[in-house]
C-alpha positions in Angstrom: 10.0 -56.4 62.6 7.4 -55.1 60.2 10.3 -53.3 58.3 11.7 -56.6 57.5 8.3 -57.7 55.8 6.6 -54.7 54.6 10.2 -54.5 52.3 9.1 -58.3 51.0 5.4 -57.3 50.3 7.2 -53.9 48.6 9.7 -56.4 46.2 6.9 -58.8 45.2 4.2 -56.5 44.5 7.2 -54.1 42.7 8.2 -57.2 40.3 6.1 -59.7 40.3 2.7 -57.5 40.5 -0.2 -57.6 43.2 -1.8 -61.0 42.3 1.3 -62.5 43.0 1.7 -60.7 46.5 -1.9 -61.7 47.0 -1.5 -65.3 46.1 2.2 -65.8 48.1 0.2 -64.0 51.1 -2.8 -66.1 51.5 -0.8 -69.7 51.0 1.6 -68.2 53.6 -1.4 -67.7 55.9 -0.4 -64.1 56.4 -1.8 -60.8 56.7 -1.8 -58.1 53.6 0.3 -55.1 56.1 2.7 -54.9 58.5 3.2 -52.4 60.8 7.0 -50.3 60.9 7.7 -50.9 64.1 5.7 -54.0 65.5 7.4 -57.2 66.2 6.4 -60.5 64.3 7.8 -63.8 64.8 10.2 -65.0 62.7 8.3 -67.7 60.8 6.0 -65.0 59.4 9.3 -64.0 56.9 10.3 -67.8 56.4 6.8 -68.8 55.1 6.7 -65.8 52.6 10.4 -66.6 51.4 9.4 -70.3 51.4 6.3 -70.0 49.5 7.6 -67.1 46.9 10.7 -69.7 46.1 7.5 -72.5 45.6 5.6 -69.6 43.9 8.1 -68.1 41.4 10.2 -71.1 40.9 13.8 -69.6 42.0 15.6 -71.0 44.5 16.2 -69.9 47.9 19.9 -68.6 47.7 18.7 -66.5 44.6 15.2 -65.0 46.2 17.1 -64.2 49.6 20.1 -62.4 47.4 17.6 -60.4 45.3 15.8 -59.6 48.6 19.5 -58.2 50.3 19.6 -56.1 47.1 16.3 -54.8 47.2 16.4 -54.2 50.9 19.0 -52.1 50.6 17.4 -49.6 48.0 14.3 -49.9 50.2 16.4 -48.7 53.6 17.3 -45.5 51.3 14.4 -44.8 50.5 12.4 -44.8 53.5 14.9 -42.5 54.8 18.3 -44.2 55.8 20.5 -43.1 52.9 22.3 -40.4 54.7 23.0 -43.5 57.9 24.4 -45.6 56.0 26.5 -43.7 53.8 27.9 -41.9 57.1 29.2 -45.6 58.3 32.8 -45.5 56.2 35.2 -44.5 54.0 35.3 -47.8 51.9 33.7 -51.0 52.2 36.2 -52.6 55.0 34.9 -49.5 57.4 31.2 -50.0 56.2 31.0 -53.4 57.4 33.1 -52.7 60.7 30.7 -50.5 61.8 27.5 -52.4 60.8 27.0 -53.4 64.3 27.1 -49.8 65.5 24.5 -49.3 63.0 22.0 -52.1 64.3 22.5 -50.7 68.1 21.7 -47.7 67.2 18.8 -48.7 65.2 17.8 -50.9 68.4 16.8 -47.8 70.2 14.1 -47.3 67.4 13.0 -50.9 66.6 12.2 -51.5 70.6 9.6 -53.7 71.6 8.5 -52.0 74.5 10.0 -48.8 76.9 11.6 -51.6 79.3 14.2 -52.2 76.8 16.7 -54.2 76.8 20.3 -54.6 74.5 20.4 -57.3 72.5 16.5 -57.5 72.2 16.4 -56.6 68.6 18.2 -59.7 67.7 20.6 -58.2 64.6 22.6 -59.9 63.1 26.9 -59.7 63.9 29.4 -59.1 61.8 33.4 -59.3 61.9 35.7 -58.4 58.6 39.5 -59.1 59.0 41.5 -58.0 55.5 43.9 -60.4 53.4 47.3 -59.6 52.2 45.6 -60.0 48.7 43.7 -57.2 49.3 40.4 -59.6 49.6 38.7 -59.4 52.7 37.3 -62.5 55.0 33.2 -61.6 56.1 32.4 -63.0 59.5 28.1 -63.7 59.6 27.2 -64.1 62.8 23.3 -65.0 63.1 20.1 -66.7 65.2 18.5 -67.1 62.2 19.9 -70.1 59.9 19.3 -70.4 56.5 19.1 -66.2 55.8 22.7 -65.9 55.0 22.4 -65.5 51.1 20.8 -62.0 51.9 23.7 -60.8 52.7 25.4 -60.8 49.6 23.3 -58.8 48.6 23.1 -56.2 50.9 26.5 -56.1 50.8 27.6 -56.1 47.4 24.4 -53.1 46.5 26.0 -50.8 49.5 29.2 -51.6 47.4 28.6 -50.7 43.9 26.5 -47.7 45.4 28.6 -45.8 47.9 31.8 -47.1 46.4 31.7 -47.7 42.8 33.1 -51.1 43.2 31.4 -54.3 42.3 32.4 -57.4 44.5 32.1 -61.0 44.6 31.3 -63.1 47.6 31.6 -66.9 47.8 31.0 -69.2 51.1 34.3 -70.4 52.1 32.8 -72.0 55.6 30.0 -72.9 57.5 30.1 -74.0 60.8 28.1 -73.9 64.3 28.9 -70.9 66.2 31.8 -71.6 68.8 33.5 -68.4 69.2 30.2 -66.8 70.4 27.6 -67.6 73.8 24.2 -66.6 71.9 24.7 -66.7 67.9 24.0 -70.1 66.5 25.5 -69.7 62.6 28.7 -69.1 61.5 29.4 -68.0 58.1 32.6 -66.8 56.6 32.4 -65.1 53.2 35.5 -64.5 50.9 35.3 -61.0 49.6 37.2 -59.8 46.8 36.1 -56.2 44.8 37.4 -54.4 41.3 36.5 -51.2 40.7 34.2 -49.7 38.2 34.8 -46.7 36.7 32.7 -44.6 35.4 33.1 -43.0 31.6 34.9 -40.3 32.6 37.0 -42.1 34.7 37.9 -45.1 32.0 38.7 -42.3 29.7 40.9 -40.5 32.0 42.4 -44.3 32.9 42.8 -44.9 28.6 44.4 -41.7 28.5 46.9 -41.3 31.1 49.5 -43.3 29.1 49.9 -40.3 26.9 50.7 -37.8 29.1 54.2 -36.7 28.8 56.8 -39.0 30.3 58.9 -35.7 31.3 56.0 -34.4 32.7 54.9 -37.6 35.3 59.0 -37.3 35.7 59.2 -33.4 36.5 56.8 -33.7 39.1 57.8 -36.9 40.9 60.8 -35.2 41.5 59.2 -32.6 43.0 58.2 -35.1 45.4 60.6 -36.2 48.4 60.6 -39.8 47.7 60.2 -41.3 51.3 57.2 -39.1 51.6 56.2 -40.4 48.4 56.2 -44.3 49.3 55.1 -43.3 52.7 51.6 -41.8 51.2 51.0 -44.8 49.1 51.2 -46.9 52.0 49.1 -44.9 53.8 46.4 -45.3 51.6 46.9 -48.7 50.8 46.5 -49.6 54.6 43.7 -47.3 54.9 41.9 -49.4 52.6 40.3 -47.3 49.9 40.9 -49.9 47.3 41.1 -52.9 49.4 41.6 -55.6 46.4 44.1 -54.8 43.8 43.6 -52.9 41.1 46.4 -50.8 38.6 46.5 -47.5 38.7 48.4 -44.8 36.2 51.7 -43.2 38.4 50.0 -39.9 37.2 46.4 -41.1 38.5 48.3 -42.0 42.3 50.0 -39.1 42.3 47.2 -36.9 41.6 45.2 -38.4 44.7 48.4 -37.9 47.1 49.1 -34.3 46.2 47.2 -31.1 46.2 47.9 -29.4 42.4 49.9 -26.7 43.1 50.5 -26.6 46.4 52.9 -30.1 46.6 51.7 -31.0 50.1 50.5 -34.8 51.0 47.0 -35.0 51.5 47.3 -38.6 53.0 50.5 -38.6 54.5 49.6 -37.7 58.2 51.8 -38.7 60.9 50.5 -38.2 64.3 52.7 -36.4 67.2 52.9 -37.9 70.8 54.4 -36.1 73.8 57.2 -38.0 75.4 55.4 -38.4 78.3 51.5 -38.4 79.4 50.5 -34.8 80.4 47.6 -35.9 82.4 48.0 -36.5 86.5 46.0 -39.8 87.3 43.3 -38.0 89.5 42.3 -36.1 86.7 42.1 -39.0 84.1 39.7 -40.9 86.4 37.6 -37.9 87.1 37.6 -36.5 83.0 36.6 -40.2 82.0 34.2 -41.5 84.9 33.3 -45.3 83.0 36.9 -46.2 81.8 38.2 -49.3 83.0 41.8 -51.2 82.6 42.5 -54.7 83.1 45.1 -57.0 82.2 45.0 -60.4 80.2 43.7 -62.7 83.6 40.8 -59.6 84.0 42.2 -57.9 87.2 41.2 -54.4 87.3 44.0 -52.2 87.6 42.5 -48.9 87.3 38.5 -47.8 87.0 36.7 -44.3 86.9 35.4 -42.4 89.6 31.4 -42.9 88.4 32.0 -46.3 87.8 33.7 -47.1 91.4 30.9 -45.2 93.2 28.5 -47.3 91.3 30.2 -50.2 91.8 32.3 -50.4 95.3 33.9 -53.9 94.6 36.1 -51.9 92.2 38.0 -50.1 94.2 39.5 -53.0 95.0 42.8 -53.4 93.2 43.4 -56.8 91.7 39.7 -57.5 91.7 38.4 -59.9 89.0 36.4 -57.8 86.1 34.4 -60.8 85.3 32.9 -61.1 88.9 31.5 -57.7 88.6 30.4 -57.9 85.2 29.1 -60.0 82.3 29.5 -58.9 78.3 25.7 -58.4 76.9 27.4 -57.6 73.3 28.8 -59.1 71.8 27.7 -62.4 72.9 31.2 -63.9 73.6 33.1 -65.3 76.5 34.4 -63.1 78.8 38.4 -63.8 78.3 40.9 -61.3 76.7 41.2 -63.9 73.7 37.4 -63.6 72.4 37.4 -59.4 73.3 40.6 -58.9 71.2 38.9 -61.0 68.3 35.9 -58.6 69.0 37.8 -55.5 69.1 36.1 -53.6 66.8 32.7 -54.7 67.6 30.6 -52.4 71.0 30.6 -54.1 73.9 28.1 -53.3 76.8 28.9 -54.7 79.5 26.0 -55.4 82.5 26.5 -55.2 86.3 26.0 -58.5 88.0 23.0 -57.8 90.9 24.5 -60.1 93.4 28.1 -58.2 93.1 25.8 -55.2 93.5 25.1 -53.0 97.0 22.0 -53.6 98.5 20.1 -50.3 97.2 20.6 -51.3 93.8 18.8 -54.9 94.3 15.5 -53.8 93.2 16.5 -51.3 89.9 17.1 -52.2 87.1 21.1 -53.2 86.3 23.5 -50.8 84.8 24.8 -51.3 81.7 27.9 -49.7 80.1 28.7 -49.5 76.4 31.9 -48.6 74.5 35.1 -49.9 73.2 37.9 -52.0 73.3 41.6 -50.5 73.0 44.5 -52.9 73.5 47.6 -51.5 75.2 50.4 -53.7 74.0 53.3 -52.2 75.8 51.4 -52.4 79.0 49.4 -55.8 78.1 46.2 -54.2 79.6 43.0 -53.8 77.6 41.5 -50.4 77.9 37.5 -49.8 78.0 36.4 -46.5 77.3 32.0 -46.3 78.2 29.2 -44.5 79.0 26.7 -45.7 80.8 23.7 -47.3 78.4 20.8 -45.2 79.1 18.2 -43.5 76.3 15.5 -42.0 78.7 15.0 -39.9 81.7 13.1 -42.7 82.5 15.7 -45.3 82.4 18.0 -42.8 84.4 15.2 -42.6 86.9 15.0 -46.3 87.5 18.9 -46.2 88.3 18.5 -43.4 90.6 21.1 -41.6 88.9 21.5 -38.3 87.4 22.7 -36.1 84.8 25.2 -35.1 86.9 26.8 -38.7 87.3 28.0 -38.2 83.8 30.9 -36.3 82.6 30.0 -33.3 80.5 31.6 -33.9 77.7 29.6 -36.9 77.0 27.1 -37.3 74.3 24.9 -39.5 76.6 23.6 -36.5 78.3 21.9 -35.1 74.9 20.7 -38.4 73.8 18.9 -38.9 77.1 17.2 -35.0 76.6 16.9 -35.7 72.9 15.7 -39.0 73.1 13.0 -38.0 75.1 11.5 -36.0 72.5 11.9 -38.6 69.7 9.9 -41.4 71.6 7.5 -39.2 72.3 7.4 -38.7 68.4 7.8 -42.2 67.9 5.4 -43.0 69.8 2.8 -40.2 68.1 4.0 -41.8 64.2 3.4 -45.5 65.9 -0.6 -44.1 66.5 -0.6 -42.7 63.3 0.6 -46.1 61.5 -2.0 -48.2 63.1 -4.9 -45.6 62.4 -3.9 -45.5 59.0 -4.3 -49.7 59.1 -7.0 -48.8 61.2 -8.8 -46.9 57.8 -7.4 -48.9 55.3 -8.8 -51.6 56.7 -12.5 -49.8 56.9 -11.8 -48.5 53.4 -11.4 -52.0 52.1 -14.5 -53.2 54.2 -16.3 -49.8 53.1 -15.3 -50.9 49.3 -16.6 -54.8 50.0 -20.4 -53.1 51.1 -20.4 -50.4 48.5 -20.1 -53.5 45.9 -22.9 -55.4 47.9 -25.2 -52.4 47.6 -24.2 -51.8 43.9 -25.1 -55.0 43.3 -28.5 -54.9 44.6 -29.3 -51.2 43.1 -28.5 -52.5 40.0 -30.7 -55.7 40.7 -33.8 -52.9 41.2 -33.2 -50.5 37.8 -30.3 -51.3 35.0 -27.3 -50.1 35.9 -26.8 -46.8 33.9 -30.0 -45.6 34.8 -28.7 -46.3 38.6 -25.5 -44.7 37.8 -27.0 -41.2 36.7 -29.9 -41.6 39.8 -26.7 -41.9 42.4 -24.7 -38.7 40.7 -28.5 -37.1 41.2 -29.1 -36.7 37.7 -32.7 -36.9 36.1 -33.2 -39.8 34.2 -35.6 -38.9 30.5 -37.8 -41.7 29.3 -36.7 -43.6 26.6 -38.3 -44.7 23.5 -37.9 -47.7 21.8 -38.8 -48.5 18.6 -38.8 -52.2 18.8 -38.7 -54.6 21.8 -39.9 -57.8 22.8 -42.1 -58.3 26.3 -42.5 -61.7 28.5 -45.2 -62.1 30.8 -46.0 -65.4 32.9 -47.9 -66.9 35.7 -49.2 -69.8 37.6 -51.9 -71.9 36.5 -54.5 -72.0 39.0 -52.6 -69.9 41.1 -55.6 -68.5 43.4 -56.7 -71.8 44.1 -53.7 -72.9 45.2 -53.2 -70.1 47.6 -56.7 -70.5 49.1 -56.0 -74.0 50.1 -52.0 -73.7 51.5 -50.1 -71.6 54.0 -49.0 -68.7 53.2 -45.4 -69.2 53.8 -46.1 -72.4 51.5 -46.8 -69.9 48.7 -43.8 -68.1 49.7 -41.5 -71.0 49.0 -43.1 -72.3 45.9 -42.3 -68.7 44.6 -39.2 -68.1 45.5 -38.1 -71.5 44.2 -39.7 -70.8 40.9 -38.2 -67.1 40.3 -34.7 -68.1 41.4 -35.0 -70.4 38.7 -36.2 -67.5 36.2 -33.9 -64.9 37.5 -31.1 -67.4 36.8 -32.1 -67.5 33.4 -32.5 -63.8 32.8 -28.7 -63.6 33.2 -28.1 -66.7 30.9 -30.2 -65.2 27.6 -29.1 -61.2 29.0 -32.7 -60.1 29.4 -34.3 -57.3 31.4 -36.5 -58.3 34.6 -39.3 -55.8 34.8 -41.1 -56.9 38.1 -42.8 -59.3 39.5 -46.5 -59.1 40.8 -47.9 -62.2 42.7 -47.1 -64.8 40.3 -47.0 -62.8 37.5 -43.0 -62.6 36.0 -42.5 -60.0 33.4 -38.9 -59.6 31.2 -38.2 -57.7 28.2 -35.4 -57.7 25.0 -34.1 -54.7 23.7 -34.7 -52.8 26.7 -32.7 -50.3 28.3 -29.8 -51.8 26.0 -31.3 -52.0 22.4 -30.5 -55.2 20.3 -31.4 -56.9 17.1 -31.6 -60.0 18.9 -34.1 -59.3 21.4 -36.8 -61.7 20.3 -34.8 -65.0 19.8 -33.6 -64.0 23.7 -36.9 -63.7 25.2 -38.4 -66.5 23.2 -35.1 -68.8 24.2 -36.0 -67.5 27.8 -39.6 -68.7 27.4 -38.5 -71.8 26.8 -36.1 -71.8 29.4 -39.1 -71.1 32.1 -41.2 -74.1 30.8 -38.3 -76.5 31.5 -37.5 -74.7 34.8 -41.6 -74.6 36.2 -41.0 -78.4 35.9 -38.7 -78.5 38.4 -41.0 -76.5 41.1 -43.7 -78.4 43.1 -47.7 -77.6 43.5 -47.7 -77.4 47.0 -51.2 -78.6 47.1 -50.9 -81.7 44.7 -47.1 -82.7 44.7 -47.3 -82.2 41.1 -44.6 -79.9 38.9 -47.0 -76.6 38.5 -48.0 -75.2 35.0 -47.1 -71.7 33.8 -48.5 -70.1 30.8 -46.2 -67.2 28.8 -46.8 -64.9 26.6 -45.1 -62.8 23.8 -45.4 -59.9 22.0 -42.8 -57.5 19.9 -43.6 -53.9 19.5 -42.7 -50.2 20.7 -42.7 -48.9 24.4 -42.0 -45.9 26.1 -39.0 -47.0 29.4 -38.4 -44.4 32.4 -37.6 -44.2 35.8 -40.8 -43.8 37.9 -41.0 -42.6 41.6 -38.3 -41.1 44.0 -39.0 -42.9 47.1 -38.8 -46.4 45.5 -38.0 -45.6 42.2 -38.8 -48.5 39.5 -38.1 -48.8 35.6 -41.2 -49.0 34.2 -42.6 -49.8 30.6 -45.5 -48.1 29.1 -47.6 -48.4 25.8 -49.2 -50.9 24.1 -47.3 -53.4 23.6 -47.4 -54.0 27.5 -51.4 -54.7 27.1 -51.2 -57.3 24.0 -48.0 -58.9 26.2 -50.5 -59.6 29.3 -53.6 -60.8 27.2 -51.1 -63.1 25.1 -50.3 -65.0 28.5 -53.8 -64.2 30.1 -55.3 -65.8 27.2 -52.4 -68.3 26.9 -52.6 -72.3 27.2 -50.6 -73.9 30.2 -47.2 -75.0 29.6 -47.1 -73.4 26.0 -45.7 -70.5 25.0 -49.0 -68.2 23.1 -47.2 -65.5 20.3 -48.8 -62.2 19.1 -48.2 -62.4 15.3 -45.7 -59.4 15.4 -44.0 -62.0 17.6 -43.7 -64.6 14.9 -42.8 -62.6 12.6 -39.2 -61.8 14.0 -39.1 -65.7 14.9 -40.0 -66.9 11.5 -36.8 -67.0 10.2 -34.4 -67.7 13.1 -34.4 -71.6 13.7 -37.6 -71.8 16.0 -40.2 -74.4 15.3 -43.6 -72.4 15.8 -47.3 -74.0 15.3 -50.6 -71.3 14.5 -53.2 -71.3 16.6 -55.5 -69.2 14.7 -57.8 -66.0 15.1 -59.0 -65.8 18.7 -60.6 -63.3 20.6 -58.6 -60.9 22.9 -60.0 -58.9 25.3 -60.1 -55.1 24.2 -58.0 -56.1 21.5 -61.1 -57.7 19.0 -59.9 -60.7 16.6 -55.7 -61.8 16.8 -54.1 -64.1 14.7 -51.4 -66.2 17.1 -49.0 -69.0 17.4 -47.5 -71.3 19.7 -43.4 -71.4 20.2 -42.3 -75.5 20.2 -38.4 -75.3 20.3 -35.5 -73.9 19.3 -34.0 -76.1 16.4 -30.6 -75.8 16.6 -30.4 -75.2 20.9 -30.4 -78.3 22.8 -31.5 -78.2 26.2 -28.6 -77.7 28.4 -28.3 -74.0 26.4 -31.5 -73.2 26.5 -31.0 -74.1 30.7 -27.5 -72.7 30.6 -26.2 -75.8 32.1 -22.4 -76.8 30.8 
């Protein structure tokens, strides 16, 4: 079931963080959730053990056990606590009734309303106590390989609801022979010492100096027999199944109520000499009994279970014609039920043993317990019939009335019809809540996307405050350096090509550049036509900013090499220009807002690359004059004429002196 895995996810994410999780997930080939109540198959959980062992480097019998210890603080805290502290007295009870717990738990973990016992596919378990005080663990399972979880489970439920740590070793292994349907047997040797708490050693430390007339005094008060007779009640009850010295004043004290003298533990039961209880009304107050001997002749049945089942009114009858054992998945002799004892049974009509009207419903099943009756050498099974739902009891055409009063099944069936409805309602609220994480994560996936091209249109804090509706002030900057290129002949070129022609050569070219822009972390302004304008130092100022626009410069020649004239085969020619000085940045427009720059130093950047030479790089001499110093090989051109402008001295950029081309390209 989901359970079983989301509890994995929960331990590997809990210790070894999400990455790991994430990593363990995807080489599993799994999905990221799971949900409560959904069944998966089983090699879903043997991939994620496999590949964490692979992952983490542990070995299997290690991650399994940390998994049974883990799985048990994770059944407490999604709500089980009070369960499974409700199961026993001490650890020999908590493990008998561990099969109770998993068919009751089967009525919540159903795959579908048409269930069926046995479905869930638990796990079985048998415990038989030693002399020593150790105990023998019978694992029954399906499942081979899984039997290092329990351990674990085990020995947490121990130290938690018992305060006693334990130690289990493997003492065999075999292939199931005592059962029909489970395919592993293991047997576990169990032995446990308690652990006291502070208060508790202390008291333990201490009780050696209490008064040796005083321990005397008051085990006289005692009646001796009674005395011994307490011990060995509590010894056989179990409550410290493996050996473990006590102070006489420490037994004492949990025998006796302080001043009062009576045994708390020392209960004897009281039988009447004879049965008070005609026959008539035995088989009328308990409906679903049956007794039969050790060959499985029925010698005596109740009254709703003969009107159910006619054959049984027929003394001497065979049980096993009339029925077959569901659970546990043994063979129908007295010698595999009195191993069983302790363990449910449920027991399943056979449909060809069956009258005619029940041979299209569904068959009858009865669950309860075993009780051997040695002086008569019959085994005695007290049931109820197996039903959860109104539904179910329809199928059956039976009614509430067909079962005695004083049994419980009658207010599971009403109760039970509320809780799947309930169920059912948190079953639809689990899968809407995958339903919206998995939106959310999708949601998350196209707000990145979208991000990502917002902040491809204006830098990104300027995006920021335009998405939390915030004006956005025009900057000034004091300093920056401006970029603007184009294609050589470029109106030609379109006059004699197609225009989707044009449309490639761009797009091939401005990849190139845009890829570049990230490489020397400059601005990209716009682009008009062929013209491709970046700046430094804006929106994030920097000393840098020439030697980054002028590295980017020369990054573009390289790059125009590598895109073809559509009209003459040839690499096309670009000419660039560059000048440094102040600007005025904002946010223009609300429709489609752009980052804009404004001022002079825009104009001299255009008529430094309208002016230009192709395939060099022409430099205003406020350019030069942050390059003149930083490793860049520059030639002068000389006084020229600019447009608007007058007379400018300028230069031409060669190289960068200490860059070699794969930096200047950004290539590794």
């Amino acid at each position: 079931y989901g359970f079983i895995n989301t509890c994995l996810k929960s331990l590997v994410v809990e210790k070894y963080g999400e990455e790991t999780w994430e990593k363990l997930r995807l080489q599993a080939g799994v999905q990221d959730s799971f949900l409560t109540f959904e069944v998966y198959k089983d090699e879903i959980t043997m991939q994620l053990v496999d590949k964490a062992c692979k992952i983490l480097g542990v070995p299997a019998d290690i991650v399994l056990r940390e998994f049974g210890e883990y799985f048990f603080e994770f059944c407490k805290r999604s709500g089980y606590d009070h369960m499974l502290r409700t199961l026993g007295g001490n650890l020999y009870e908590f493990i008998e009734n561990l099969d109770a717990l998993h068919s009751y738990l089967s009525l919540s973990y159903q795959a579908s309303r048409n269930y069926r016992a046995g479905e869930m596919n638990a796990p079985s378990f048998r415990v038989e106590k030693n002399e020593d005080g150790s105990m023998h663990l019978h694992y029954y399972s399906d499942r081979r390989g899984l039997c290092h979880i329990v351990p674990g489970i085990i020995g947490a439920a121990a130290l938690d609801f018992f305060n006693i740590e334990i130690s289990m070793e493997i003492v065999n292994q075999t292939e199931e022979e005592e059962r029909t349907g489970k395919k592993e047997h293991i047997v576990f040797l169990v032995t446990q010492n308690p652990v006291f708490s502070y208060k508790e050693r202390r008291e333990f430390s201490c009780s050696s100096q209490y008064p040796a007339n005083s321990e005397k005094q008051t085990e006289n008060q005692l009646n001796k027999e009674d005395l011994e007779k307490a011990k060995n009640t509590i010894r056989d009850r179990g409550s410290s199944i493996c050996p473990a010295k006590k102070s006489h004043w420490k037994t004492i004290r949990g025998i006796i109520t302080l001043g009062k003298g009576k045994l708390l533990r020392g209960f004897d039961p009281v039988y009447p000499k004879s049965l008070w209880i005609d026959t008539k009304t035995f088989c009328n107050g308990l409906p679903f009994h049956m007794v039969f001997d050790k060959e499985l002749r029925v010698k005596q049945a109740g009254v709703s279970i003969q009107k159910i089942v006619p054959g049984l009114q027929t003394t001497g009858i065979c049980l096993d014609h009339y029925f077959s054992i569901i659970h546990p998945e043994v063979p129908f002799t007295i010698s595999s039920i009195q191993k069983f004892i302790n363990s449910q049974f449920v027991f399943q009509t056979r449909r060809e043993m069956m009258p005619e009207s029940w041979k299209q419903r569904p068959m009858l099943e009865l669950r309860g317990q075993m009780m051997w009756m040695e002086p008569l050498q019959c085994m005695l099974y007290l049931c109820s019939p197996l039903l959860r739902t109104l539904h179910e009891l329809e199928e059956r055409q039976m009614h509430l009335a067909d079962i005695a009063p004083h049994d419980v099944t009658r207010d599971l069936i009403l109760l039970n019809q509320q809780r799947l409805a309930e169920m059912e309602l948190s079953n639809q609220l689990e899968r809407k809540k995958e339903e919206l994480r998995v939106l959310s994560k999708h949601l998350e996936e196209e707000k990145k996307k979208t991000e990502a091209l917002l902040y491809a249109m204006l830098p990104q804090h300027v995006a920021n405050q335009l998405k939390e509706g915030k004006r956005v002030e025009a900057g000034e900057f004091k300093e920056c350096t401006i970029l603007f290129s184009d294609v050589v002949t470029f109106t030609t070129i379109c006059a004699q090509c197609e225009p989707i022609q044009i449309v490639l050569m761009l797009n091939s070219m401005y990849l190139r550049f845009d890829r570049l822009t990230t490489v020397h972390d400059v601005y990209k302004v716009e682009t008009i036509g062929d013209a491709y304008m970046v700046v430094g130092g804006v929106p994030v100022p920097v000393p840098t900013h020439a030697e980054r626009v002028a590295n980017f410069a020369l990054g573009m020649i390289i790059a125009a090499k590598g895109v073809q004239n559509p009209v003459s085969g040839n690499p096309i020619q670009i000419r660039v220009g560059i000048h440094t000085g102040p600007v005025l940045a904002g946010v223009v427009g609300e429709k489609m807002p752009r980052y804009c720059l404004f001022g002079d130093t825009v104009n001299i950047a255009s008529r430094m690359e309208s002016h230009g030479v192709p395939s060099r790089i022409h430099l205003s001499s406020s350019a030069y004059q942050c390059l003149k110093y930083k490793n860049f090989e520059m030639t002068e051109r000389g006084e020229i004429e600019v447009k608007g402008k007058g007379k400018m001295h300028t230069y031409f950029l060669i190289r960068n002196k200490t860059a070699t081309e794969n930096e200047i390209m950004g290539r590794p």
